[in-house]
Structure formats: C-alpha cells, structure tokens
C-alpha positions as CSV (number, residue, x, y, z in Angstrom):
1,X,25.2,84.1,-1.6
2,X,21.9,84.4,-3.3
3,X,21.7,80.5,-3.3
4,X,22.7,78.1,-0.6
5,X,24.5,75.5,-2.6
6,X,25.0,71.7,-1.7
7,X,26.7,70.2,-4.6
8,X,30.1,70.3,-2.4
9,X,27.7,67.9,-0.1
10,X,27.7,65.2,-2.9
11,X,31.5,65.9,-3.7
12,X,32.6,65.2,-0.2
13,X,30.5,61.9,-0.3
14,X,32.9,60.5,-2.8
15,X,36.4,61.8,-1.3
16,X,35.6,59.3,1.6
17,X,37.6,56.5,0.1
18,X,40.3,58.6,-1.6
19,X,44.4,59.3,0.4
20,X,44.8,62.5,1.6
21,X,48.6,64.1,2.0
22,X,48.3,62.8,6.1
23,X,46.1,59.8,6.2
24,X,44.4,57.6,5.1
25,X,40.7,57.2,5.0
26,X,39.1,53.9,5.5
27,X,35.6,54.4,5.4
28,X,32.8,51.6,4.8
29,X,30.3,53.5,2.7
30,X,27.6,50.3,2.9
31,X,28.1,50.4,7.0
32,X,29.3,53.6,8.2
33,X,27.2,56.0,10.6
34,X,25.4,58.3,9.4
35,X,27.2,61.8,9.8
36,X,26.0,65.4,9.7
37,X,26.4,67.9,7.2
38,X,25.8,71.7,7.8
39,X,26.4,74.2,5.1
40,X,26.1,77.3,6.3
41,X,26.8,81.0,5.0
42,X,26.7,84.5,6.4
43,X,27.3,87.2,3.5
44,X,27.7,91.1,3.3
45,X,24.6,91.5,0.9
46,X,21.1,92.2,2.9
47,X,19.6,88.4,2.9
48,X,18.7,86.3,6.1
49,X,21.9,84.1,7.5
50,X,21.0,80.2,6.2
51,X,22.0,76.9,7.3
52,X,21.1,73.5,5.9
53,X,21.1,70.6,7.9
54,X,21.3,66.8,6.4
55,X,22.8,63.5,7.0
56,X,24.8,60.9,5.0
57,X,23.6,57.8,3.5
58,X,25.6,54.2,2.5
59,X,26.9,54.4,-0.6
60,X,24.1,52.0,-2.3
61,X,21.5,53.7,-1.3
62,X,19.6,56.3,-3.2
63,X,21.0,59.8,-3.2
64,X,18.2,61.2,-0.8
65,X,20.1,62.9,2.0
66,X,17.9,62.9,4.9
67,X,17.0,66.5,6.8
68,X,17.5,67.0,10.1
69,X,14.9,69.0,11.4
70,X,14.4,70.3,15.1
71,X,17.6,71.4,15.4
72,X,18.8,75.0,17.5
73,X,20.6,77.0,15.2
74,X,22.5,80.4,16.3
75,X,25.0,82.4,14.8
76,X,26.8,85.4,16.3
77,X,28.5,88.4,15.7
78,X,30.3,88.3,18.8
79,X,28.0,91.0,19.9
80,X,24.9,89.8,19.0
81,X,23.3,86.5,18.7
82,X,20.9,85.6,15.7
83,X,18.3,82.5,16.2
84,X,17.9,80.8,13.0
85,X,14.2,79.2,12.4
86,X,13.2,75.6,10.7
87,X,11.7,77.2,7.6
88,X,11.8,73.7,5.7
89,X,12.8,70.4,6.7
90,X,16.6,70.9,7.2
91,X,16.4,74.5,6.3
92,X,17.3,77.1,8.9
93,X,16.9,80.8,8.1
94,X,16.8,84.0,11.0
95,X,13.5,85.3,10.4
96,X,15.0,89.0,9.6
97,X,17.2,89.9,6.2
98,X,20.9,91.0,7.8
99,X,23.8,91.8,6.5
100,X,27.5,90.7,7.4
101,X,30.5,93.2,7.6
102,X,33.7,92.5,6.3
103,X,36.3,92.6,9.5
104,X,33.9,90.3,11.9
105,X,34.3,86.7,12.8
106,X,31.0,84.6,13.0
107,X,30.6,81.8,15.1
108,X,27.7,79.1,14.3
109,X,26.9,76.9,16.5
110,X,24.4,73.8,16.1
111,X,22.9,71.5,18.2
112,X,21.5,68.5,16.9
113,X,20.4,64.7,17.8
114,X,21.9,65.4,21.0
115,X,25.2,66.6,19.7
116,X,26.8,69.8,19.5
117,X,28.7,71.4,16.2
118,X,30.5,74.6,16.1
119,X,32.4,76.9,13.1
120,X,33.8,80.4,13.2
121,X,34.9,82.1,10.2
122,X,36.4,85.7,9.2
123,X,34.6,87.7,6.3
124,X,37.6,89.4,5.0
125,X,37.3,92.6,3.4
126,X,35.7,93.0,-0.1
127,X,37.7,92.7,-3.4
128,X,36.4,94.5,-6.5
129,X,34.6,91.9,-9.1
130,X,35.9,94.4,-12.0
131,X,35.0,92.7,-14.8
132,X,33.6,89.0,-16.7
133,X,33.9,88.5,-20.3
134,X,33.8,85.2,-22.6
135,X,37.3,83.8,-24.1
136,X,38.5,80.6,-26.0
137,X,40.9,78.2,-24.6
138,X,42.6,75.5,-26.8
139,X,42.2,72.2,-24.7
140,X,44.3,69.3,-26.2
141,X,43.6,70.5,-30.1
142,X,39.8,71.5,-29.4
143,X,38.6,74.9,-28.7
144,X,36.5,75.6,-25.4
145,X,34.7,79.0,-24.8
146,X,35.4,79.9,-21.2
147,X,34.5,82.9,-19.1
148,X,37.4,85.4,-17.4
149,X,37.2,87.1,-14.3
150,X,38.9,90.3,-13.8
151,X,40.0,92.1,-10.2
152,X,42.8,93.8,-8.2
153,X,44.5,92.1,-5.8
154,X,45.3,94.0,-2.7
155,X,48.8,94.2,-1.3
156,X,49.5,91.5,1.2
157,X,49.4,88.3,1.1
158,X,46.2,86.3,2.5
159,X,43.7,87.1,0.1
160,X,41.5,83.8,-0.8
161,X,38.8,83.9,-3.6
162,X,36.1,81.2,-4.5
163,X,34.0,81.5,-8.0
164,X,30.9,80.1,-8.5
165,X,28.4,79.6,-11.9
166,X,25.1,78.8,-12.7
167,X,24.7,77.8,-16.7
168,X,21.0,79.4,-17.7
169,X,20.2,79.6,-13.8
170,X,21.5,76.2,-13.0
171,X,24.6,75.9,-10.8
172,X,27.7,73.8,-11.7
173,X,29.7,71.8,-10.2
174,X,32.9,73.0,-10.7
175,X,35.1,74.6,-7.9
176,X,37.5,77.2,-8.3
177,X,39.4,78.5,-5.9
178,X,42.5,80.8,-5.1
179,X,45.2,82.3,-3.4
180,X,47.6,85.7,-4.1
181,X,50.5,83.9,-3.3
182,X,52.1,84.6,-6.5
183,X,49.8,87.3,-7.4
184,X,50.2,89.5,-4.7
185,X,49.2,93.0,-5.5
186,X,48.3,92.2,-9.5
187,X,45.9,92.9,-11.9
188,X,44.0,89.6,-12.3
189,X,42.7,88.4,-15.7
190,X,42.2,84.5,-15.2
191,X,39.6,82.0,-16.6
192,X,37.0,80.4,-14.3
193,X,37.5,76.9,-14.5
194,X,34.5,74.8,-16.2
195,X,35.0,71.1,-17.0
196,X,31.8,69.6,-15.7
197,X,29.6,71.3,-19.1
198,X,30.6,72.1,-22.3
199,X,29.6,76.5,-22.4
200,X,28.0,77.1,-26.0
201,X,26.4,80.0,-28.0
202,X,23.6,81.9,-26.0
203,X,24.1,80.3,-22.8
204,X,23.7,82.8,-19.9
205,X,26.7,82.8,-17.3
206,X,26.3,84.2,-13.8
207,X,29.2,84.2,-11.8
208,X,29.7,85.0,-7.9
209,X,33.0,86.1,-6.5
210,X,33.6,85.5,-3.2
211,X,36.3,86.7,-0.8
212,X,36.8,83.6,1.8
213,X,38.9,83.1,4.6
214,X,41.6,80.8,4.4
215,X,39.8,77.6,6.4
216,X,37.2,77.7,3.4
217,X,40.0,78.2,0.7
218,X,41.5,74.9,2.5
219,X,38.5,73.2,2.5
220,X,37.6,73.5,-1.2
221,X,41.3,73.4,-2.3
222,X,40.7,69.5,-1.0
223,X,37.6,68.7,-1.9
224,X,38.4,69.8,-5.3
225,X,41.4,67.6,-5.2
226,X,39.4,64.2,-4.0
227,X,36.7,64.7,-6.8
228,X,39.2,65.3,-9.3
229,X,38.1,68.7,-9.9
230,X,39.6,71.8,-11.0
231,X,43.5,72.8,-11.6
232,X,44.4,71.2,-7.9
233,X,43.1,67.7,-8.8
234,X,46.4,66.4,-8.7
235,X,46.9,66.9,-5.3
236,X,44.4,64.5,-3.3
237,X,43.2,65.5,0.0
238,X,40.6,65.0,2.8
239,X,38.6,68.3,2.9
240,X,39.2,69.5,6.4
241,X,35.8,71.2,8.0
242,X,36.1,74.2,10.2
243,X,33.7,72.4,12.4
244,X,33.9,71.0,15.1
245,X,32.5,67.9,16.6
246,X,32.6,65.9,13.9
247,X,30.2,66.9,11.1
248,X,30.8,67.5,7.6
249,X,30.9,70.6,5.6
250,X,31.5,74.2,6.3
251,X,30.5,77.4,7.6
252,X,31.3,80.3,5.3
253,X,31.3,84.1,5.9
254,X,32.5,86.1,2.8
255,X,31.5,89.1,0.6
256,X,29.3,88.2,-2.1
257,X,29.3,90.2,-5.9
258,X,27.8,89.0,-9.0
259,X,28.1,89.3,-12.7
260,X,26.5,87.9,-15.4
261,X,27.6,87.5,-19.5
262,X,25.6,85.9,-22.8
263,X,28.1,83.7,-24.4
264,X,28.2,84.9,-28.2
C-alpha cells in the first residue's frame, strides 16, 4: 500500500460499545486500559514493510493516540527475518525497500511495554485491477456519481478483495470489502462504495485494489458493521484481530494495484 492508513484505528474506537453476533462488549471508554494498536502491511510492490504502533485513549479525551516508541519489530518470510527500525515516533519501517510474493505467509511479531503481539497473514495471489470508470447511482430519488471497479474473478472460491480511495489525495473513510461467494469465476463490474463524501465534478479518484486473506476480509467485514459503514452495516460485529495477545488492529499481507479517474 503506498500509504499506511489508520482511519480503521478511529473506527474500531467506536465499535467498543456496540453487540457483536457472540458477545457482548462492555467497555468503560472514561476508565478502560489503555490498549495497543498495530497496523501493519507487507505488500507485493517494492516499498519497505511498515508498522505503526499507538495506544488507545478514554473516550473524553482528545483524539491524540499516543506512539509507542522503543518497540522490536520483526516480520518474516518464514525464511528470512526483516528488523523493522523506529523511523518516527510509533513508526516502524525495515531500512531496505522489499517486496512480498503472493503464496507466502508473513508472521509479525511485536514486542512492546513488556508484552508480546503476534499476526500471520497469507498474500494470496494477484487479481487483475482491469478497469475504474465513473457511474451514477440513484440513491432514494437523488443522483450520486460513484466510481466502478472492474476484474475477473478466478475459479474457486476464497478470493477476498478490499478497495480503498483517496478524494484529491486524501483518503476516505469508507470500507469496502468482498467475497466471490456468489461470484465465483465472474466478470466483476461493481461500484465502490462511498457514503462518507459526496464525489463531484473534477474530483480526482485513486483507488487501490487489494487481494486479502480471509482474517482481514473478517476483520473489516465487522468493523464496517460496528461503524455503520458500508453495504454490511446491518450486521453488527466486534472486529476480530489476527493478533494475538490482545492488541488491536491488523496485520495485512496482500497485492497492491492502483488506478486513478477525473470525475467528469
């Protein structure tokens, strides 16, 4: 991903107090403990690995997530082991540019304030990004311009796609997410979902396909859900981290392609 993202940080805040499809959550947000939060990605284009470390804070306090520096960072290929440097407080990159391959499984680990976090995630082979053009939607008697993605879905079920957008070279908030189980093997032509801004004349899209593994898909299928975001929002759920020991967020390995379109 050319940018680390932490807007799913700020979402998974508020899905503290919401009822997921197994439990319920109970959480104090004036007294809790602070918690962790990685965010971390490994993708196939030539770019060092990143990490970004941070905690939570109570609910009245000012959005200002602290950064938790001095912590050792590593993420391996299962052959070798890449040492990721402090290059800003919270910020953890390997000093090197490398580039994931699709077919691998990368394990992060993190140790931090004396605890230990770990992740391991697949980076499933590449799906063609064909095509992005602009398209109108009716939503409830108004007309929305809306961008289109178009691919090829492989034969075989399992395939998992996130989308992300910057508006003029700022990213939104909006998570879209699939699955090919009832697309299986089609020719996709689907809009991008876009709620949290209004797209207008001359606006510049660019758009990121990913191809995730199914823990991500899972992850942002519910944290989706608990914000109220996107076509899943009516099915509420706790985002479940493919970490372990207890911290927040994800680690991500996926294939990374980008296209961009002037709304007309």
């Amino acid at each position: 991903m050319k940018k680390h993202i932490n807007y799913s940080f700020f979402l998974l805040i508020s899905a503290f107090a919401l009822t997921s499809c197994e439990e319920v959550i109970d959480v104090d947000l004036n007294t809790t403990d602070p918690k962790i939060v990685i965010e971390g990605s490994v993708t196939d284009q030539t770019e060092p690995f990143k990490v970004s470390i941070n905690k939570t804070v109570n609910f009245d306090q000012a959005n200002e997530y602290p950064a938790v520096s001095g912590a050792l960072v590593t993420i391996s290929d299962g052959t070798q082991t890449f040492t990721l440097n402090e290059t800003a407080p919270g910020v953890y990159k390997t000093s090197d540019a490398q580039k994931g391959e699709p077919g691998r499984t990368y394990h992060l680990r993190v140790e931090a304030e004396g605890q230990v976090f770990e992740a391991r995630s697949e980076m499933l082979a590449l799906v063609k990004f064909d095509s992005l053009w602009q398209d109108k939607l009716n939503l409830g008697g108004q007309e929305a311009i809306t961008v289109v993605s178009g691919y090829q879905d492989p034969l075989g079920l399992g395939n998992y796609y996130r989308f992300v957008l910057w508006r003029n070279g700022s990213i939104l908030s909006d998570i879209d997410v699939r699955d090919d189980k009832n697309s299986d093997g089609r020719t996709i032509s689907q809009p991008i979902f876009v709620l949290s801004e209004d797209l207008e004349v001359n606006d510049t899209i660019r758009v990121e396909m990913q191809t995730i593994d199914k823990p991500i898909y899972k992850y942002f299928y519910a944290l989706a859900a608990s914000a109220g975001n996107g076509p899943n929002a009516s099915v509420p759920g706790n985002p479940v981290s493919n970490l372990s020991g207890g911290a927040l967020g994800y680690f991500s390995a996926h294939t990374s392609q980008e296209k961009t379109v002037i709304i007309r």
